[in-house]
C-alpha positions as a Markdown table, in Angstrom:
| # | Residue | x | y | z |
|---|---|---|---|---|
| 1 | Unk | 34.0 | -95.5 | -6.2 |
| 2 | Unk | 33.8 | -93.8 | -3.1 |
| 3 | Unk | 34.7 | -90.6 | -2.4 |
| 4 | Unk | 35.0 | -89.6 | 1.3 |
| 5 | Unk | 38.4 | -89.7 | 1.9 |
| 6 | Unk | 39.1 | -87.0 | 4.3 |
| 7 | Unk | 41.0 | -83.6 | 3.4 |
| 8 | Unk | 44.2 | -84.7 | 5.7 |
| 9 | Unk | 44.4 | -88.0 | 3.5 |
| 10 | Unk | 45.1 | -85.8 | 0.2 |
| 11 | Unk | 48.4 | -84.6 | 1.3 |
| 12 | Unk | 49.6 | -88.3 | 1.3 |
| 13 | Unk | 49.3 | -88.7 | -2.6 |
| 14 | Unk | 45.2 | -89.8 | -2.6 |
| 15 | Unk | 43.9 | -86.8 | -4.4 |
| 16 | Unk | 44.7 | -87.8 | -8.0 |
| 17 | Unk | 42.9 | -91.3 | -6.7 |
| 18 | Unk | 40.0 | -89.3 | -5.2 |
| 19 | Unk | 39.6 | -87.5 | -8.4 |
| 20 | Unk | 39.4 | -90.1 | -10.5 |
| 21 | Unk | 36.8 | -91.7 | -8.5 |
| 22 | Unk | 34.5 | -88.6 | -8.8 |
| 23 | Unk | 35.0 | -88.2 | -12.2 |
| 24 | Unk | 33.8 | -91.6 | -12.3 |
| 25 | Unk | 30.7 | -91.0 | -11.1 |
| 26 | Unk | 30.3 | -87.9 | -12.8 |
| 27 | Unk | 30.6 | -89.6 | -15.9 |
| 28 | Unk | 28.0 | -92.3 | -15.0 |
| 29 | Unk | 25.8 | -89.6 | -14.0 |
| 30 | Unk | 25.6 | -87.5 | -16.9 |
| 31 | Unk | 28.4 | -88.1 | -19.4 |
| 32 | Unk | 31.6 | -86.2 | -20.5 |
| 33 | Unk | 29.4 | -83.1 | -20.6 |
| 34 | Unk | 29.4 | -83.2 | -16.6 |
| 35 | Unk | 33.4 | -83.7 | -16.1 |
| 36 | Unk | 33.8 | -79.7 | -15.1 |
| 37 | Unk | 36.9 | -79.3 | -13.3 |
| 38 | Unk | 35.2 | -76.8 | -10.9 |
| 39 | Unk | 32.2 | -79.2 | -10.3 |
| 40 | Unk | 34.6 | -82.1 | -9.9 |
| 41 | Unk | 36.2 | -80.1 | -7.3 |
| 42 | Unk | 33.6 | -79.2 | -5.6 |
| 43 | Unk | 32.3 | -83.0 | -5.1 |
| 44 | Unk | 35.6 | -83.6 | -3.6 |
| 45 | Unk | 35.7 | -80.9 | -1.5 |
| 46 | Unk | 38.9 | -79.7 | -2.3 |
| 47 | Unk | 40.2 | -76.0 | -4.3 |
| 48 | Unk | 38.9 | -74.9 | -7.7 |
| 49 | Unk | 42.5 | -75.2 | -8.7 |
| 50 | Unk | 43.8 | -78.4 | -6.8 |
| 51 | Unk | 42.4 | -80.9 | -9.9 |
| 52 | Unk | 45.0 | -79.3 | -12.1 |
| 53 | Unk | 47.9 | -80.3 | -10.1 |
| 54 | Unk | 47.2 | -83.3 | -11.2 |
| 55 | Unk | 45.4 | -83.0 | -14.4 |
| 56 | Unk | 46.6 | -80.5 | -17.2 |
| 57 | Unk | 43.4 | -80.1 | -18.4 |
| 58 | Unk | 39.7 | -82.1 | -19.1 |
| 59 | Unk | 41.4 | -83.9 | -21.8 |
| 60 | Unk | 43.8 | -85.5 | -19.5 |
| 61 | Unk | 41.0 | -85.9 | -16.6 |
| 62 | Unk | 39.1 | -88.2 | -19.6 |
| 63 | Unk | 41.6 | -90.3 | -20.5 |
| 64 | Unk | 42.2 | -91.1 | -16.8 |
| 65 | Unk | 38.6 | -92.0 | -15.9 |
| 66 | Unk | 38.9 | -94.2 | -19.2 |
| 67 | Unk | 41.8 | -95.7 | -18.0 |
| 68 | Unk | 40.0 | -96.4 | -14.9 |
| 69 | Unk | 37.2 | -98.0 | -16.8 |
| 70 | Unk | 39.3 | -100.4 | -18.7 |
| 71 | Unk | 40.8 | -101.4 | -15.3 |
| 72 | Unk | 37.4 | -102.4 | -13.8 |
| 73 | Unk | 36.6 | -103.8 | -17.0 |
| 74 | Unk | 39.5 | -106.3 | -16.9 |
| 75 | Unk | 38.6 | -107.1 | -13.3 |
| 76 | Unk | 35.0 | -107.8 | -14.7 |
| 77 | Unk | 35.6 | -109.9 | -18.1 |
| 78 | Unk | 38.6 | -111.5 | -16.1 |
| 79 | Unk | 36.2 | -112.4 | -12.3 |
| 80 | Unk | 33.6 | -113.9 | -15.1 |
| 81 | Unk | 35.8 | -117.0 | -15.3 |
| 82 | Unk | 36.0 | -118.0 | -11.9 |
| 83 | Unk | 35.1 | -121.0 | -10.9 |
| 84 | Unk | 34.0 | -121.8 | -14.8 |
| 85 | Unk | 35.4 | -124.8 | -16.8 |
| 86 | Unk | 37.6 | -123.7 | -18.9 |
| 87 | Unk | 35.6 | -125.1 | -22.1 |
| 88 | Unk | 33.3 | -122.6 | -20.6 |
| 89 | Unk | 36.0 | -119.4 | -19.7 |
| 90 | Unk | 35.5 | -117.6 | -23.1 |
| 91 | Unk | 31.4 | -117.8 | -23.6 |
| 92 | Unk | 31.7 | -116.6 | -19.7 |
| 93 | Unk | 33.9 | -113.7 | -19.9 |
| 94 | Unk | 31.9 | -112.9 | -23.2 |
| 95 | Unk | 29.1 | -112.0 | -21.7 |
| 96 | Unk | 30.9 | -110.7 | -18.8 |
| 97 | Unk | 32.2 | -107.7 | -21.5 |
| 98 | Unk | 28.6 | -107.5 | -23.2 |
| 99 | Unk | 26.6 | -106.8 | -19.8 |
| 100 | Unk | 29.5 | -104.0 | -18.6 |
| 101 | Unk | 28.6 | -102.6 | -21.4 |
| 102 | Unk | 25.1 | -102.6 | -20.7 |
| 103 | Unk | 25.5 | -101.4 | -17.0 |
| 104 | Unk | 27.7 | -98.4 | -17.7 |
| 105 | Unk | 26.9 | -97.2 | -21.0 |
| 106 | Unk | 28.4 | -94.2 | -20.6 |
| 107 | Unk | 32.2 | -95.5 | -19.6 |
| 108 | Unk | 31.8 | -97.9 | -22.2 |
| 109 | Unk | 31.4 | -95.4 | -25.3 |
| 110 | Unk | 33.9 | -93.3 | -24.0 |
| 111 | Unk | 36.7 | -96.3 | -23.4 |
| 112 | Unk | 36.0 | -96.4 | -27.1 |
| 113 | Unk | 35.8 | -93.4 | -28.2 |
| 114 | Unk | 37.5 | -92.3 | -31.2 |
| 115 | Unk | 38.7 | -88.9 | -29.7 |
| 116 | Unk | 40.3 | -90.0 | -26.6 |
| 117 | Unk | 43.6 | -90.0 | -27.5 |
| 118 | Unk | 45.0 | -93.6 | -26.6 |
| 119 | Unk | 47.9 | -93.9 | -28.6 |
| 120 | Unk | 49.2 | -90.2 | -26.8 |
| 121 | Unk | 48.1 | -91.4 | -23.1 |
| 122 | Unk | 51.1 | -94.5 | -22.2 |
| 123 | Unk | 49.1 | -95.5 | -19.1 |
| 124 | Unk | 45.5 | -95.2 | -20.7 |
| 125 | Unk | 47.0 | -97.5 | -23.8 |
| 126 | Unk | 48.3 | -100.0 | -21.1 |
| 127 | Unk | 45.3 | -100.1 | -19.2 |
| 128 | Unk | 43.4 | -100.6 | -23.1 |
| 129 | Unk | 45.7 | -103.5 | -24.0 |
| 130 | Unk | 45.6 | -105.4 | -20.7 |
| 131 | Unk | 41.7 | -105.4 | -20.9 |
| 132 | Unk | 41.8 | -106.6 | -24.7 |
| 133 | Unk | 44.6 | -108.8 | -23.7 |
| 134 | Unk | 42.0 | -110.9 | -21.1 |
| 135 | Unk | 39.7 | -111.6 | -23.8 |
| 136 | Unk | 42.2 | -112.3 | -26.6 |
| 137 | Unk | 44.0 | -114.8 | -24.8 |
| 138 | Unk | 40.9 | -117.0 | -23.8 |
| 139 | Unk | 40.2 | -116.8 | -27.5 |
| 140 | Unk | 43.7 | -117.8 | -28.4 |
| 141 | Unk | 43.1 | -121.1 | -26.2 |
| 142 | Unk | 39.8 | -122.0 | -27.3 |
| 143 | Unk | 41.1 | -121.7 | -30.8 |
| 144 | Unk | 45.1 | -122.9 | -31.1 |
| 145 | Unk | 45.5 | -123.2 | -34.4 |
| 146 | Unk | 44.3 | -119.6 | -35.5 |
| 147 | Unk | 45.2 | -117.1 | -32.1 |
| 148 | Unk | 45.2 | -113.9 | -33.7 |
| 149 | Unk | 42.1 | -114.4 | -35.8 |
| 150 | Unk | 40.1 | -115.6 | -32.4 |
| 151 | Unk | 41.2 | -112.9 | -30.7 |
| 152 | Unk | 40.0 | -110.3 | -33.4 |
| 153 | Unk | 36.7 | -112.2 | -34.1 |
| 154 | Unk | 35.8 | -112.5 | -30.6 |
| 155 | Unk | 36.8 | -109.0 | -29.7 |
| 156 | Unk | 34.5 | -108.2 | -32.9 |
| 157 | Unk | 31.3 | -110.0 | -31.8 |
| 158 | Unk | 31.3 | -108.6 | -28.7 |
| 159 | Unk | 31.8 | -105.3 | -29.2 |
| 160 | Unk | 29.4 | -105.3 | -31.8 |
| 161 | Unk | 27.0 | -107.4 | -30.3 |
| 162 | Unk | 27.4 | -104.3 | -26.9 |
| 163 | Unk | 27.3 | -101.5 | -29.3 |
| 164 | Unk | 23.9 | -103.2 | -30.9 |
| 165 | Unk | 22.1 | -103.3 | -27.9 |
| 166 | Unk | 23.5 | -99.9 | -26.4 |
| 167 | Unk | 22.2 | -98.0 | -29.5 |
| 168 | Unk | 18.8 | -100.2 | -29.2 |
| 169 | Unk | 19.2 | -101.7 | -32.7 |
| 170 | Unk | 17.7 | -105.7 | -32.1 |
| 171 | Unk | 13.9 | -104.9 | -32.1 |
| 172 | Unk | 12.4 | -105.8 | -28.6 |
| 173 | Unk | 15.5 | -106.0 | -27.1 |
| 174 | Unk | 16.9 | -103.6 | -24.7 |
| 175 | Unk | 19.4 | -103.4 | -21.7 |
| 176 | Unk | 15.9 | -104.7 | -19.3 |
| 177 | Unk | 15.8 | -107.7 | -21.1 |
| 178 | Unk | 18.9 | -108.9 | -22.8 |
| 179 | Unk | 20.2 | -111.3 | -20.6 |
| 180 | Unk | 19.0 | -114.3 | -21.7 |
| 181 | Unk | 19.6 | -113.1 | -25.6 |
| 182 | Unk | 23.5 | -112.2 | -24.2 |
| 183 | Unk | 24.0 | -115.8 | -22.6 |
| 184 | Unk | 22.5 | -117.5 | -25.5 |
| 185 | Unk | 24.8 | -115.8 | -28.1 |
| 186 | Unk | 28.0 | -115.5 | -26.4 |
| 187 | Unk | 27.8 | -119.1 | -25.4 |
| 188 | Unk | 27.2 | -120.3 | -29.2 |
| 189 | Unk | 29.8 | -117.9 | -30.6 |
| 190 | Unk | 32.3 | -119.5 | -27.9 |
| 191 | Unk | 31.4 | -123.0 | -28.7 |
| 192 | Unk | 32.1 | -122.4 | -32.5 |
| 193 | Unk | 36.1 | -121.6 | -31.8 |
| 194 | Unk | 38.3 | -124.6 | -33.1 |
| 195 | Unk | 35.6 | -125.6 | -35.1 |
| 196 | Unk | 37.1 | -126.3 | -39.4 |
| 197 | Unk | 35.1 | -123.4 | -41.2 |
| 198 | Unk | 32.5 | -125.8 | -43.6 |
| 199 | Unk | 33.7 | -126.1 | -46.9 |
């Protein structure tokens, strides 16, 4: 997420890039509530006015970070099964989604947010879908003969299972020490697809 492109570089169409970047880090660094315009232009080092030539207004500056976010958390949930067997590709990239979560709070709540706007945004929805997509599909595979209902469940236990530990709900668990708790779970929820429900 750096930022220190040099002024000459913004004429060449890396502003809207730069921005984003910022705003980024702005968010990490003290939520929505620190996405100013003026403050985002002044990290950049560019005009008061120059983010708007880009942005209409913060609502559209949001929904660009979040699209941003789902793009790195593709690349995350997708990197996590690498080198993995692919018996093992779903409990991986499980836990993969759970600790993004964990380590950017902040992104995470607002990818998900309610009031951002995803259905009115066409390139924050395709960023949303392709990031769901990852996940689904691993899901689908591990469990044929029901795709779609995988691909909701698994979508289901991990976002709850983030959202759980993000609000500090599993007594004596927090984001310090949930790692083992995250491998343990998302492996036995993974191993349970394809499985006949018992009767």
């Amino acid at each position: 997420m750096s930022t220190s492109e040099t002024p000459d570089r913004y004429h060449h169409g890396d502003l809207r890039r730069a921005l984003v970047e910022a705003a980024l880090e702005l968010l990490i660094e003290g939520g929505t509530e620190a996405l100013g315009m003026r403050e985002l232009a002044r990290r950049v080092g560019v005009s008061a006015a120059a983010p708007y030539r880009h942005f209409r207004d913060k609502q559209a500056l949001i929904q660009a970070v979040a699209a941003a976010g789902f793009a790195l958390f593709r690349e995350a949930v997708e990197g996590a099964k690498t080198d993995v067997a692919p018996e093992e590709q779903l409990g991986a990239m499980a836990e993969a989604y759970v600790q993004f979560a964990l380590s950017y709070p902040r992104l995470y709540k607002l990818m998900f947010s309610s009031e951002l706007g995803k259905f009115e945004d066409k390139d924050l929805r395709r960023a949303a879908d392709a990031a769901y997509e990852s996940l689904a599909v691993a899901a689908a595979k591990a469990d044929p003969d029901a795709p779609g209902e995988a691909a909701i469940s698994a979508w289901a236990f991990v976002h709850g299972l983030s959202m759980l530990l993000l609000d500090e709900q599993l007594l004596g668990v927090s984001a310090a020490n949930a790692t083992p708790l995250i491998r343990a779970l998302t492996r036995r929820h993974a191993q349970r697809f394809g499985k006949p429900p018992a009767a």
